[in-house]
N, C-alpha and C positions, 0 to 999 in steps of 0.2 A: 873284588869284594862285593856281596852282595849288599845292594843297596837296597832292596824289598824289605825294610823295616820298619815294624810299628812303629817303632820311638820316634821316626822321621818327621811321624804327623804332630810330635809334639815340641816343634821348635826348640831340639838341643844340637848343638855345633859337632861339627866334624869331631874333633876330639874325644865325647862324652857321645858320639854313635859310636866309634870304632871300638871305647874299652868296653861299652853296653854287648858289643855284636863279639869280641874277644873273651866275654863272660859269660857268654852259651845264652843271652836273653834274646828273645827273637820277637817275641809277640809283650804289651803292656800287660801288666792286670790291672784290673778291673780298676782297682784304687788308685794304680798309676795313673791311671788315663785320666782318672777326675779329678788326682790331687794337681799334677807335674804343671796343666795351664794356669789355673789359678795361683798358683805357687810363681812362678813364673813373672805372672802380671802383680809381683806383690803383693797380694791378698794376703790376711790369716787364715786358716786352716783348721779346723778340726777335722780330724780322720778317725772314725771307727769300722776297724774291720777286724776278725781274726785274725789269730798267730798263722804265719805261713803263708799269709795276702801277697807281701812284696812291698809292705808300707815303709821296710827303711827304705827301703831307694825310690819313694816316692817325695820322700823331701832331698834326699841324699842329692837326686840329680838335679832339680830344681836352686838348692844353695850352691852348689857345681858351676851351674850356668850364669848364675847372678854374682859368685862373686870372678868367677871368672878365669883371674891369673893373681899370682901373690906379689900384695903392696902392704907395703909397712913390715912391722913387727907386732902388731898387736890383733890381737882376733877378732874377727867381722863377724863371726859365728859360733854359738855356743849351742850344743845339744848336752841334754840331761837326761841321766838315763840311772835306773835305781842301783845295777850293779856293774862291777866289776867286771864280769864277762859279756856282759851285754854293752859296754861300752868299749871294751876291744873289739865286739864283732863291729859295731857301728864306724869306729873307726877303722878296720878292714874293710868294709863297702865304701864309704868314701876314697880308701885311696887304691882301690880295685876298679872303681868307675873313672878318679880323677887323675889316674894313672899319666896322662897326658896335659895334666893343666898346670902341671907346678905348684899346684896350692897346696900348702905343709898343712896337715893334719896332726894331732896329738889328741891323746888319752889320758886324763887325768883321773886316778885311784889310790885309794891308800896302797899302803905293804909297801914291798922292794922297790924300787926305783922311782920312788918317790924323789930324791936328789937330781934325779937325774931328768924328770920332768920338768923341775926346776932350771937344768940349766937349758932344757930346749927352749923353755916359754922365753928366756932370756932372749936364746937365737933369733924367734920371731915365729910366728905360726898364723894362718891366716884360719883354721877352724881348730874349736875346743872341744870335745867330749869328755864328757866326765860325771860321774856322784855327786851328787850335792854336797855331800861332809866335802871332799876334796876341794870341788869349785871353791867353797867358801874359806877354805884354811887359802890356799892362795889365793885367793883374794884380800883375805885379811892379811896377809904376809907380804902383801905387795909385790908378788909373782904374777900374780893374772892380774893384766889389768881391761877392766873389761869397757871401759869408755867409748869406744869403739863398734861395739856388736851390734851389728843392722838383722840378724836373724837369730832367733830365738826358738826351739824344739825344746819340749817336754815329751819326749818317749813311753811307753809302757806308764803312760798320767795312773791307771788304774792299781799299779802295781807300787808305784811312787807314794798314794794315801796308802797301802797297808803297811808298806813297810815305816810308816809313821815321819817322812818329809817332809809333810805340811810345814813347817815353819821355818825350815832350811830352806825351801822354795818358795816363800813369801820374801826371806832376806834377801835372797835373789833377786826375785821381780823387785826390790825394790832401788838395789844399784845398781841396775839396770836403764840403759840411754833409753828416754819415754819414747823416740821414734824408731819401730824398729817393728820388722816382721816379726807375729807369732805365730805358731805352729804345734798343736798339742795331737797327739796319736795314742791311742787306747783299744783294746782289744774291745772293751766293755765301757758304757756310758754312766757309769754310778750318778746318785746324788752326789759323792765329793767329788768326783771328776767334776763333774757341772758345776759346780761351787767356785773349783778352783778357777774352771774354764773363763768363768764370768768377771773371773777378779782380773783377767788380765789379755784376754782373746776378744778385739773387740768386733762388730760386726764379723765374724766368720763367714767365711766357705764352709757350711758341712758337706759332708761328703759320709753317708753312713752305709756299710757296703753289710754290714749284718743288723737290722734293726733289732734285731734279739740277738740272745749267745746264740750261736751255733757252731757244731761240729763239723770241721772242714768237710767239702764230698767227697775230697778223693781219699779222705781214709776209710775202708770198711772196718766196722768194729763187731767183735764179739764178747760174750760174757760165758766164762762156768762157772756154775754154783758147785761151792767146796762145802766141806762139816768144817775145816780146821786148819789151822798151819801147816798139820803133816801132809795132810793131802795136795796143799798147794804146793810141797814143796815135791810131791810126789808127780802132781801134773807138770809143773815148771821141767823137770827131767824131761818127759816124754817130749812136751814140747821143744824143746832147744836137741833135740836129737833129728828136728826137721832141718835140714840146710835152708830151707829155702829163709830160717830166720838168720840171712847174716850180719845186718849190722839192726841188734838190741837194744833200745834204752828199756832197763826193767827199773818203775820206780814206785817204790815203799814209802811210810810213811816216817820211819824213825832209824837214826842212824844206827841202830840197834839190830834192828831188823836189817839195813842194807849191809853190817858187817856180815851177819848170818848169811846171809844169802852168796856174801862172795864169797866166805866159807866152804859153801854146799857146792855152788860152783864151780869151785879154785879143785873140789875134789873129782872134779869129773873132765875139767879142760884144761887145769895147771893155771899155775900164776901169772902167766904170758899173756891169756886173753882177755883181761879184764880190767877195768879200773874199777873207782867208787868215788862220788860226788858227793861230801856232805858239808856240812858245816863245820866241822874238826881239821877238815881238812887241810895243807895251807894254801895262801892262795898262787902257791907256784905250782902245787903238787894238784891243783883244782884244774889249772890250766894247761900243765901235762896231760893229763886225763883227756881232755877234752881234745888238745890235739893230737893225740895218740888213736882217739875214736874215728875224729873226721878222715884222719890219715891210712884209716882203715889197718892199722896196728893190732886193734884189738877186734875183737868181735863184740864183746858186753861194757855195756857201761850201767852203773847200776847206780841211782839216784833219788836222792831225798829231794821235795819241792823248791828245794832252793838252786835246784835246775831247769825249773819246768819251764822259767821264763828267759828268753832271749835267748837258746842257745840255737844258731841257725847252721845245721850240720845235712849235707844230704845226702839223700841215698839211704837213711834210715831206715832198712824193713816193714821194722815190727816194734811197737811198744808195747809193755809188758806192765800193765797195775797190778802188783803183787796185792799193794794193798786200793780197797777205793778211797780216793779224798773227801773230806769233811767237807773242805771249801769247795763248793762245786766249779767253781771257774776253774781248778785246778785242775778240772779233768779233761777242759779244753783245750788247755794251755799242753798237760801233758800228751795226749794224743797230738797234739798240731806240731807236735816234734817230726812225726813220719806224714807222708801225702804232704809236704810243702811243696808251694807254688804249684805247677802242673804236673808234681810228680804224684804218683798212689801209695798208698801204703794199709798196712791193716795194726790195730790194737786190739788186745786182749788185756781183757778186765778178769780179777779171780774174786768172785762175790762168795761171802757167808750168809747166814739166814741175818746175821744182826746187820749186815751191810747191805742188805735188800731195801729198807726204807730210803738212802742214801738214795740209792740207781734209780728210784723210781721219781724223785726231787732232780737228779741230772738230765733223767728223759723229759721232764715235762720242762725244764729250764733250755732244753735244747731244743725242744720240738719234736720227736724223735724215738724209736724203738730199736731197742741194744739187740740186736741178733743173738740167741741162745743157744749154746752148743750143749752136745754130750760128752759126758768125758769118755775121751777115749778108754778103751776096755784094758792098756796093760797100767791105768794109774792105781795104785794102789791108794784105799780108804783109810785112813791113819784113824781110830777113834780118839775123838776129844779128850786132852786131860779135864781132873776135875775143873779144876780154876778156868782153864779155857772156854767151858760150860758155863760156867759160873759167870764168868766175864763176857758173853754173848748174852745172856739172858737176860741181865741188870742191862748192857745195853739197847736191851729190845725194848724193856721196859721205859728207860729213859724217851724212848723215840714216842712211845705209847703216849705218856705223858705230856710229851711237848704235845700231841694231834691232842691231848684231853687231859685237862690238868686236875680232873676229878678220877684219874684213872689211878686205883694201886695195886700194882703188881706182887710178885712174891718176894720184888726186892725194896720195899718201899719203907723201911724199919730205920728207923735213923742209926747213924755211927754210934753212938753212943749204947745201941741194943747190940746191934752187930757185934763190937768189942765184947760187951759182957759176955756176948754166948760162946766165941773164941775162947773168952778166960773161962769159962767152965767147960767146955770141952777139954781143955788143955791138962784141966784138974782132974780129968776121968780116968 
């Protein structure tokens, strides 16, 4: 066995080098190396770095080594984490690192097997993952009991305030053993991140490995500027007729649009190579997808933002923004799907004139200039319907507005006029 390994320098036992060096990691990142000692010697933690750093296994290994081997039935450790799939991934790295420690791992989530969670916690389990809604129904159910838990993780803290947890994760901290490791990790340092951090992180370790957002370096990214949906649906062909894009996340903004697109898809590659991620979805048929993708099953996966966070798949290509995000963190979070840890990868963005204000708020949030391509010569120019027109322009307008709220455009007429002139066209 080769013994030449980073992780060596970072005080973990034979057990937790062998499944690290068995799961193809050779060298730290960046994050590991500055979370894993302090972690280690007890400390709390605050960790910010980008999707894609290596930050679960930067406490992943650290709770590993401290608790060791499994005693009791009741769990020493609890991570929180906002979804569903990002709490199976979390607990696949823990028992992919602690392969050799014995320590029972479990995932707690709503949906299907939920009973069956129940009767594991019975059995005993020495680390918990899970949702907040979840943690707290067993908890209140008198399934988890948490009296016990010397380690404490709040995961994805930034993703946690959007999706509106704030007070399911104060009930938390609050039946909770006062003596115990904490440990909070965040792509991004919000105001409510630090609010929350404060209520409950005391003297910290930071550890800040992006002091601003940024866009990982190993993904190169580009941008083409379209008129219209047809056009984008017309580059999107040419493009995916490149092998060299084989494993695709293309992600949109509404389930609406990611049906259409696996649609237009399903009509050029069949129904075999695809899935689709939305929130309709259920969450077994969310989790097929997903591992149908990693498993290299499919070639496309095609996703609403409610995948853009925690799904750690690799070998990813190419990411595909059909559409650009509102929320600019979302376009981090989406490209940081491909170029994770030391791999490379590229994304492509498809910009309209009304999504140009957007890119130009992402580059200066990122630090950064989106490389501009031409479109290639056999895409066809689809001209704009009316309404599509129509619906680019009132948003240009809007953008205008926000930079100058004394600006009015030619769509500045209130609903109330709007309606009327509908109703007398309708009368002509």
């Amino acid at each position: 066995m080769n013994t030449d390994n980073g992780f060596e320098q970072l005080k973990l036992n034979r057990q937790l080098l062998n499944a690290v060096e068995e799961a193809g990691f050779s060298m730290p990142t960046e994050i590991q190396s500055q979370v894993i000692p302090p972690a280690l010697a007890g400390q709390n933690i605050i960790g910010i770095a980008q999707t894609g750093t290596g930050k679960t296994a930067a406490y992943v290994l650290p709770v590993l080594r401290i608790l060791n081997y499994p005693q009791g039935d009741e769990p020493r450790a609890l991570i929180i984490a906002p979804t569903r799939e990002l709490t199976l991934q979390i607990t696949s790295v823990f028992e992919q690192l602690g392969k050799y420690t014995g320590l029972r791992i479990l995932a707690v989530y709503g949906g299907k097997g939920f009973s069956d969670q129940k009767k594991k916690l019975a059995e005993g389990c020495d680390i918990v993952a899970g949702t907040p809604a979840q943690v707290l129904e067993l908890y209140y159910s008198g399934h988890l009991i948490l009296k016990k838990v010397k380690h404490f993780v709040m995961d994805e803290a930034e993703r946690l305030m959007d999706m509106g947890f704030t007070p399911q994760l104060h009930k938390i901290l609050e039946v909770l053993p006062r003596k115990r490791q904490n440990m909070l990790f965040s792509a991004t340092f919000s105001d409510r991140v630090k609010k929350i951090s404060d209520d409950f992180v005391e003297f910290p370790v930071e550890v800040n490995i992006v002091p601003r957002i940024k866009t990982a370096t190993t993904v190169e990214q580009f941008i083409y500027h379209v008129n219209g949906f047809g056009t984008k649906l017309s580059l999107l062909q040419v493009l995916l007729q490149n092998d060299e894009l084989s494993k695709v996340i293309i992600f949109c903004k509404s389930k609406k649009t990611a049906n259409l697109l696996a649609a237009f898809i399903q009509e050029n590659y069949g129904t075999d190579n695809l899935k689709v991620l939305h929130g309709d979805k259920t969450q077994q048929t969310r989790m097929n997808a997903v591992a149908a993708f990693r498993n290299e099953d499919i070639r496309f996966l095609i996703a609403t933002d409610v995948a853009a966070r925690g799904i750690d798949i690799p070998g990813v290509s190419h990411v595909i923004n059909f559409d650009v995000p509102v929320i600019y963190e979302d376009y981090i979070h989406r490209i940081g799907r491909t170029g994770r840890a030391f791999a490379t990868g590229q994304s492509i963005t498809l910009v309209t004139d009304a999504d140009q204000w957007h890119i130009r708020k992402i580059e200066k949030l990122a630090g950064l200039k989106i490389q501009r391509q031409d479109l290639p010569a056999e895409v066809e120019i689809i001209p704009l319907s009316r309404e599509e027109e129509r619906e680019q322009a009132m948003e240009i307008d809007r953008q205008k507005r926000k930079d100058d709220p004394t600006f009015q455009g030619a769509f500045h007429k209130s609903k109330a006029e709007i309606k009327r002139e509908n109703k007398r066209g309708r009368k002509k």
